[in-house]
N, C-alpha and C positions, 0 to 999 in steps of 0.2 A: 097352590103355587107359592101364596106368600110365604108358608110357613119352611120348605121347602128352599125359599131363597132369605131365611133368615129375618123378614121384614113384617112387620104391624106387631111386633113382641107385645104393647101396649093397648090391643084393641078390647079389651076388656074392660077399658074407662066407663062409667059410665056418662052420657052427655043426652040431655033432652032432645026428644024427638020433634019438640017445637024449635028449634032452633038451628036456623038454617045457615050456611055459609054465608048467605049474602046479611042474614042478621050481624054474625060476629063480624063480618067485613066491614060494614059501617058504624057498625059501635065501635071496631079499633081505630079506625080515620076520625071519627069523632073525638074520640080519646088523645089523639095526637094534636088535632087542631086546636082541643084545649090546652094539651101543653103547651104549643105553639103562641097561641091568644096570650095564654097566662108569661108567659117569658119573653114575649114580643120586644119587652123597653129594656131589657137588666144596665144593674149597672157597669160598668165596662172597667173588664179586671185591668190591676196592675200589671202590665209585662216589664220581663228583666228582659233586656238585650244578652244575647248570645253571641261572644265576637270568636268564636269556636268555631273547627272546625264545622260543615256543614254535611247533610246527609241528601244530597241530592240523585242519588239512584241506588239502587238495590245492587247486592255484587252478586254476581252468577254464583248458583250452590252445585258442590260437589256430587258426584253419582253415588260417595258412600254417604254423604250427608242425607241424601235423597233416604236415601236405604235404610239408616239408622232410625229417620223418623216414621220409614213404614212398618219399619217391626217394634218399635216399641209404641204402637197408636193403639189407640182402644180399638176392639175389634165390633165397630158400631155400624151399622149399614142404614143408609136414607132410600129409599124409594126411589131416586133419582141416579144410584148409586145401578151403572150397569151389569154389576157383578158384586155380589158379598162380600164386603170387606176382608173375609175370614177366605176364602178363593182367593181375591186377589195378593195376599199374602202368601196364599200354595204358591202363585206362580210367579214370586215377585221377581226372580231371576229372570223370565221371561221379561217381562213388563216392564219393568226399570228405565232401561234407554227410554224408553217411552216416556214414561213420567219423569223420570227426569229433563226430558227435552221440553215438556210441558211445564213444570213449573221454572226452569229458566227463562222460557219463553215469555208466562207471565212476569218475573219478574223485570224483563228485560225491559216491557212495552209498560209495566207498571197497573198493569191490569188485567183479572181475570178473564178466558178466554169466553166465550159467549155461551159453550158447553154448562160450564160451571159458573154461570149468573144466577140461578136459579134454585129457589128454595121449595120444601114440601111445609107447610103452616099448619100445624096439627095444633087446635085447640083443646088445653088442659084445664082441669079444674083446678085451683091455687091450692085447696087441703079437698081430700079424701070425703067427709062431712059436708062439704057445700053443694048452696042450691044449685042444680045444674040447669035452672029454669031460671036465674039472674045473669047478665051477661058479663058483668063485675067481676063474676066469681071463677070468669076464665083470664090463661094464662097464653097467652101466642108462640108456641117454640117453633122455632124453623130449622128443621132440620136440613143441614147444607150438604154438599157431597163430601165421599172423603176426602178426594183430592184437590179440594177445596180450603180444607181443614189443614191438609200436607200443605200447602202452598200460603195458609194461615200463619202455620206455624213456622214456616222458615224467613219469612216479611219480619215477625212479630222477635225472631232469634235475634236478624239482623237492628233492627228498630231498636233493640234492650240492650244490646252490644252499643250500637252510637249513642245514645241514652249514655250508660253506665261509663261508659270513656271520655264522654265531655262534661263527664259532673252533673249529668242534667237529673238524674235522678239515685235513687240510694239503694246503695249493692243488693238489700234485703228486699227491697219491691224488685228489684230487676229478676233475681231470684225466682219469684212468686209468678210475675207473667211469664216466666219460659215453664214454668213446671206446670200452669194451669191452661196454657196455649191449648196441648194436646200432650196428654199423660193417660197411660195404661190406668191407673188409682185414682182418676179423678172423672167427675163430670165433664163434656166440654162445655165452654162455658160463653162459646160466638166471640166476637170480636172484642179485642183490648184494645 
C-alpha cells in the first residue's frame, strides 16, 4: 500500500535492530537539554530599536496565490499527508477552496490547525558509512505535512516581504528564504 501511495521512498536505510524508538527518543531529549544546560546564561545580544512599521498579523493570501504555490511544491508526500501530494495536485481544482480557506484560516488565528501539528520523526544516518549501532550518528527529520509546508511558505512569503520593506534584512537573504521556503529544485528545509 505504501508503495502504491507514494510513501517510505527511503525504507531501504539501513538502522540497527538494537535500537529502539524509545532509545533515540531519549538520546534526542538528552541532546537538547544539553543545549539547553550549555546556553542557559549567554550573553544578551545588542538590539537595535525598530521605530518601523510593525508586522502584527499575517494578511489573508489570495486563491491564485494558494494555487501558484501548490503547483510549483515538490511533489514530496509525509505519511500524515491524507493523499499523495502528486493526487492532490490531479485534483487541485477541486480542493483549492478548501485549502485555501484552510490556510487563511491559519493565518487568520496565527496558528496551525490541530490537523496539521503534527510530525512523522524518521531517524537518519548523518553519512551513508556510519555506525548505525552509535546514537550520535543519527539525524531527526520530521517530515511535516504538505499543507503544512503551503501554509510554511506563504507566513515565511509574508514575514520576507515586512523584513525586506523595513530594511530589517537584505534583498539577497530575503531572496534565499522564499526560494528555499518551498521550491520544486531544492530540498525542504523546515522552518526559517
Amino acid at each position: 500500500m505504501s508503495s502504491i501511495l507514494l510513501r517510505d521512498r527511503n525504507a531501504s536505510l539501513q538502522q540497527s535492530p538494537d535500537i529502539t524508538a524509545d532509545h533515540l527518543a531519549q538520546f534526542f531529549v538528552d541532546k537538547v537539554n544539553g543545549v539547553r544546560a550549555a546556553t542557559e546564561n549567554p550573553v544578551p545580544p545588542t538590539l537595535m530599536m525598530h521605530d518601523g512599521q510593525c508586522l502584527s498579523n499575517h494578511q489573508e493570501v489570495s486563491i491564485d496565490d494558494v494555487q501558484r504555490v501548490l503547483l510549483n511544491s515538490p511533489l514530496k508526500t509525509c505519511a500524515a499527508d491524507p493523499l499523495p501530494t502528486s493526487m492532490l495536485c490531479d485534483v487541485a481544482d477541486t480542493q483549492l477552496p478548501f485549502i485555501w480557506v484552510m490556510c487563511n484560516l491559519s493565518l487568520r488565528k496565527g496558528h496551525l490547525l490541530e490537523s496539521q501539528k503534527a510530525a512523522i520523526i524518521t531517524p537518519v544516518l548523518k553519512k551513508q558509512n556510519a555506525d548505525p549501532d552509535e546514537l550520535k550518528n543519527y539525524r531527526p527529520i520530521s517530515n511535516l505535512t504538505f499543507i503544512w509546508k503551503v501554509i510554511e511558505h506563504m507566513v515565511v512569503k509574508q514575514i520576507t516581504r515586512h523584513l525586506k520593506d523595513a530594511n530589517l534584512i537584505d534583498a539577497t537573504f530575503a531572496v534565499y528564504l522564499l526560494e528555499s521556503s518551498l521550491d520544486r529544485n531544492s530540498t525542504y528545509k523546515g522552518p526559517v
